[in-house]
C-alpha positions as CSV (number, residue, x, y, z in Angstrom):
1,X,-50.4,30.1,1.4
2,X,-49.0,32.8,3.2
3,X,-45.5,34.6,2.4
4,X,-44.4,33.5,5.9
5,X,-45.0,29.9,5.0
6,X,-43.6,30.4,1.2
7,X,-40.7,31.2,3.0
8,X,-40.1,28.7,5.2
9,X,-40.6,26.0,2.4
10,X,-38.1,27.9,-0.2
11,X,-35.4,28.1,3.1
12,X,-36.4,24.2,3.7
13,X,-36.0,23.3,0.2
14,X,-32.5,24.8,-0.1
15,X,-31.5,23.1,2.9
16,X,-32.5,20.0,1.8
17,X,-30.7,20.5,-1.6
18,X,-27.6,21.6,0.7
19,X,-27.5,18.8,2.3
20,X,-28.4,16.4,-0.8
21,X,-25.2,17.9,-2.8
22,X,-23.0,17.2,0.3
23,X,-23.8,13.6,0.5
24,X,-23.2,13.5,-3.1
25,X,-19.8,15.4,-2.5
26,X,-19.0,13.0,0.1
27,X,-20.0,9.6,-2.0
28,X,-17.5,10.8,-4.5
29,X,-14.8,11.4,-2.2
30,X,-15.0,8.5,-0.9
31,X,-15.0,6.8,-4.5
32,X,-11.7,9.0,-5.8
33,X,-9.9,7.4,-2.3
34,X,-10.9,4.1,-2.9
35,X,-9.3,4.6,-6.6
36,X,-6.5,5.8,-5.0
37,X,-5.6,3.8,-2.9
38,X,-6.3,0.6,-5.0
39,X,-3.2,1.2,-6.6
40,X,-1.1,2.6,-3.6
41,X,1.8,0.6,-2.8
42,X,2.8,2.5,0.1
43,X,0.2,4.2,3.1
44,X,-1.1,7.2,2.5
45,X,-1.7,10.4,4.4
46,X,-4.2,12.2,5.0
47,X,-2.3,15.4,4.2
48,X,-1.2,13.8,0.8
49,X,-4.7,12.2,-0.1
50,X,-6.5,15.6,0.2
51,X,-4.1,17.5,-1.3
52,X,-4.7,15.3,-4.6
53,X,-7.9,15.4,-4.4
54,X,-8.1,19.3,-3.7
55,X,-10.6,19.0,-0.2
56,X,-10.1,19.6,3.0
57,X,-8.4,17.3,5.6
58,X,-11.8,17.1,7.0
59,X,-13.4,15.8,4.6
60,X,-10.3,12.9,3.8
61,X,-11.0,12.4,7.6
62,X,-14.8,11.6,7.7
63,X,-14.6,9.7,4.2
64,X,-11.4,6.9,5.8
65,X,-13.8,6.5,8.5
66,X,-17.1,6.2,6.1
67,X,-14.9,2.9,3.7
68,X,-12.9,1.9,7.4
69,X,-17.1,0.9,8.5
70,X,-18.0,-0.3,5.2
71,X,-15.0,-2.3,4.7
72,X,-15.7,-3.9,8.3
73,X,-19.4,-4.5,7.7
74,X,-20.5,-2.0,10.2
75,X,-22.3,-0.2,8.0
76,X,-25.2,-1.8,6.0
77,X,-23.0,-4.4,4.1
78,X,-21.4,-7.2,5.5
79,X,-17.4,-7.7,6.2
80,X,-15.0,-7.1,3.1
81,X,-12.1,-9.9,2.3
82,X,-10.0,-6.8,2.6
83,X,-9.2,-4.0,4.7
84,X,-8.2,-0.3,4.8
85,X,-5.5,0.2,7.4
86,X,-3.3,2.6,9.2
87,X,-0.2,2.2,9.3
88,X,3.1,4.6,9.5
89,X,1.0,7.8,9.9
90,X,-0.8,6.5,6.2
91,X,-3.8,4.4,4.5
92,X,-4.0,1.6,2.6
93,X,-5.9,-1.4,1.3
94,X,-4.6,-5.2,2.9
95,X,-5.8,-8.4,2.6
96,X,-7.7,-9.4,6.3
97,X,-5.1,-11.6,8.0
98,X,-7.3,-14.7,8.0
99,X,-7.0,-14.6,4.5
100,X,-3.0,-14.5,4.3
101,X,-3.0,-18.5,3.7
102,X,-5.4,-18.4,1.1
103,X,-4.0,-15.1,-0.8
104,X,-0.8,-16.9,-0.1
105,X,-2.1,-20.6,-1.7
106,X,-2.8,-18.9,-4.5
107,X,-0.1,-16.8,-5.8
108,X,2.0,-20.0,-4.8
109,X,0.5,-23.1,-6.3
110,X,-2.2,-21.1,-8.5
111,X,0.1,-18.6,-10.2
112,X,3.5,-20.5,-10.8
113,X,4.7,-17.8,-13.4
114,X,8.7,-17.7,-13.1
115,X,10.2,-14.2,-11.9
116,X,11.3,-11.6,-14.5
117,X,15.2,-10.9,-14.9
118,X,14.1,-7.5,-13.5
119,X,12.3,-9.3,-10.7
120,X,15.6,-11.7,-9.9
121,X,18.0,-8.6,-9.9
122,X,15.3,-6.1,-7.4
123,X,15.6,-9.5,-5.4
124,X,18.9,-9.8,-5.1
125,X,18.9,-6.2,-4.0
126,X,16.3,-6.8,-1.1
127,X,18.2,-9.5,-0.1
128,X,21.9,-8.4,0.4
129,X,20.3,-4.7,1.5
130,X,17.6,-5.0,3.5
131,X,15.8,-3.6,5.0
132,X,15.7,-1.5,1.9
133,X,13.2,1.3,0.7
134,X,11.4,1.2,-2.6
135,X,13.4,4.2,-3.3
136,X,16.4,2.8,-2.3
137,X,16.3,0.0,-4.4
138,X,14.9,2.4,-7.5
139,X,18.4,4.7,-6.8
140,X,20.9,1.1,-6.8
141,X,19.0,0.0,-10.1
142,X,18.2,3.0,-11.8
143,X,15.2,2.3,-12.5
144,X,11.0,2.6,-11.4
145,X,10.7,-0.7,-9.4
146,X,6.9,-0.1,-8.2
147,X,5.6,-3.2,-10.5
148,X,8.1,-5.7,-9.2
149,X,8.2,-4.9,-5.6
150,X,4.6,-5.8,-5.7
151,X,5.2,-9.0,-7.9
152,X,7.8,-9.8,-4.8
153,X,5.2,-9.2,-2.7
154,X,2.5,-11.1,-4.3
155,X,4.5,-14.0,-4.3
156,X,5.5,-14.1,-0.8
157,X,9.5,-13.6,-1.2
158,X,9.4,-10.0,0.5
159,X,7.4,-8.7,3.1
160,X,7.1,-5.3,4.6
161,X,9.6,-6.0,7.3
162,X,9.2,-1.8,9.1
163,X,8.5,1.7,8.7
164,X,11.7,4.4,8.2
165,X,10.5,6.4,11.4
166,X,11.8,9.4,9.8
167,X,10.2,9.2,6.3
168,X,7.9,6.9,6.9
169,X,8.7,4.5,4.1
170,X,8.0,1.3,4.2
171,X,11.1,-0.7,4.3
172,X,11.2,-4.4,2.5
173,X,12.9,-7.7,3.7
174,X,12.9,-11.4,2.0
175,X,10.8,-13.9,3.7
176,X,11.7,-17.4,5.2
177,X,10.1,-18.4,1.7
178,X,12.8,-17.3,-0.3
179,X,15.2,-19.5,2.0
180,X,13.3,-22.4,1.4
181,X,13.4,-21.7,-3.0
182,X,17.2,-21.2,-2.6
183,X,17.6,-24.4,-0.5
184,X,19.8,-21.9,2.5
185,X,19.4,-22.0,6.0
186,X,19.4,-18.1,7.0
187,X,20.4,-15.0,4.6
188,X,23.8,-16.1,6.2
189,X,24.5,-18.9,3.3
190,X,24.2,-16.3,0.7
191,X,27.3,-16.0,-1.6
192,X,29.5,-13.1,-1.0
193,X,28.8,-10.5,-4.1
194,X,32.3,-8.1,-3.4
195,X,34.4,-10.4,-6.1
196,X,30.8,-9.8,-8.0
197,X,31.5,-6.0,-8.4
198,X,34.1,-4.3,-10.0
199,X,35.2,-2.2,-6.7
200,X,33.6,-4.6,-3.9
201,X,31.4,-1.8,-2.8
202,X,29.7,-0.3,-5.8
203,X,26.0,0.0,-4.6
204,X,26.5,-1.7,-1.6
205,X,27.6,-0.6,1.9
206,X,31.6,-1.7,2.6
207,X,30.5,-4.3,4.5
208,X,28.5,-6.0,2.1
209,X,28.8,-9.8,1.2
């Protein structure tokens, strides 16, 4: 073997093992975002995403594309029950919307577990406030409100109703479901809350029930 030809295998080999620790650099990228955004309740920027996971934008990029494929089946697997999706200028996980009645089936008639007093108050928030932040509600109650939002959610009595188009939160409304458990016709029937409060407006705009 001559030193020409040692050298071209030892430049090969490193390019192979180059390329062989990107791929493995890109699998686990992938795998932190997936982690991530499992447990994301609001959409997630790139920006933010590669920031936390100390990579570039690039590589956030290429990755969203990589699990948007998989997710759809056009990669070697076939089509998830779920689905990673931009919205606001962010990413994140939602159920495909053929499968809305069966999610919703289930959490309904499947999961009849009655709300939480801290779930019946965030509720009552949504409903006289909206559309309302996460944050927002958080400030009125003074308190983290993550977990119960998505209980809401899950059961089908608030809905992502729109995006702030300045901070690109996602704001929360009740659903017609919520109507039909309180036996109302529209959010119109709801009992005024300013003889509720000890100044009429205490948390609540001045032109609040």
């Amino acid at each position: 073997m001559t030193d020409k030809t040692v050298t071209d295998k030892t430049v090969t080999d490193k390019a192979m093992t180059h390329n062989a620790t990107t791929d493995d650099d890109s699998i686990q990228i992938e795998r932190a975002l997936e982690a991530i955004l499992m447990i994301a309740d609001e959409p997630q920027s790139l920006i933010s995403l590669a920031t936390a996971l100390s990579v570039p934008v690039k590589a956030v990029r290429a990755a969203i594309e990589n699990l948007v494929a998989d997710l759809d089946g056009k990669a070697e697997g076939p089509e998830r029950g779920f689905e990673l999706r931009e919205v606001g200028g962010g990413w994140r996980f939602y159920v495909r919307e053929r499968f809305d009645s069966v999610v919703a089936d289930f959490v309904l008639t499947q999961n009849p577990t009655k709300l939480s007093q801290a779930a019946l108050e965030t509720l009552s928030v949504i409903a006289y406030k909206q559309p309302i932040s996460r944050g927002q509600i958080a400030s009125i109650r003074a308190v983290n409100v993550d977990s119960v939002v998505r209980t809401l959610v899950s059961r089908g009595l608030i809905t992502e109703a729109q995006t702030d188009t300045e901070t690109g939160a996602i704001l929360y409304g009740t659903t017609e479901l919520l109507l039909v458990q309180l036996g109302i016709n529209s959010l119109d029937d709801l009992p005024h809350i300013s003889p509720l409060l000890s100044d009429g407006t205490e948390g609540f705009d001045v032109d609040a029930r």
